[in-house]
C-alpha positions, 0 to 999 in steps of 0.5 A, spaced: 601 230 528 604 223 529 604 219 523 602 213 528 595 213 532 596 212 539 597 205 542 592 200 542 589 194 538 589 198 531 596 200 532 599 193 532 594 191 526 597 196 522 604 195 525 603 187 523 600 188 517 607 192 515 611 187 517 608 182 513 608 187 507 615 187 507 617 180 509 613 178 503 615 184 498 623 180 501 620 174 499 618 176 492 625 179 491 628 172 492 623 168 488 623 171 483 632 171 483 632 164 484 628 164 477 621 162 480 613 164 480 611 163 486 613 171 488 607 172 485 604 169 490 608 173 495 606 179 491 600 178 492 600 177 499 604 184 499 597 188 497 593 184 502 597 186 507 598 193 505 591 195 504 590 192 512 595 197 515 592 202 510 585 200 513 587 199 520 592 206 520 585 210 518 580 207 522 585 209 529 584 216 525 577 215 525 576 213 532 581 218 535 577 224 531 570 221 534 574 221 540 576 227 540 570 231 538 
């Protein structure tokens, strides 16, 4: 079984949202060498992020297990 779904608008959402989780994990990393708290925002930007791709990744299953049978 893939651990992607299959192309489509879920995917890219879920994909999008991964990038963005990274990019603000990365973020934090920085923010929070160079001595500031803003990198509580990007952490907090990183759990929205990651609970989209989560959301999205689980609704293609769901819809492609509809599909399916």
């Amino acid at each position: 079984m893939p651990l992607l779904p299959p192309a489509g608008p879920a995917r890219r959402l879920a994909l999008m949202a991964l990038a963005v989780c990274v990019l603000s994990v990365a973020a934090a990393v920085v923010a929070f060498a160079q001595g500031s708290f803003v990198g509580i925002v990007w952490i907090l930007l990183a759990g929205i992020s990651s609970n989209m791709a989560w959301f999205y990744l689980r609704r293609a299953k769901l819809q492609r297990a509809q599909q399916a049978g």
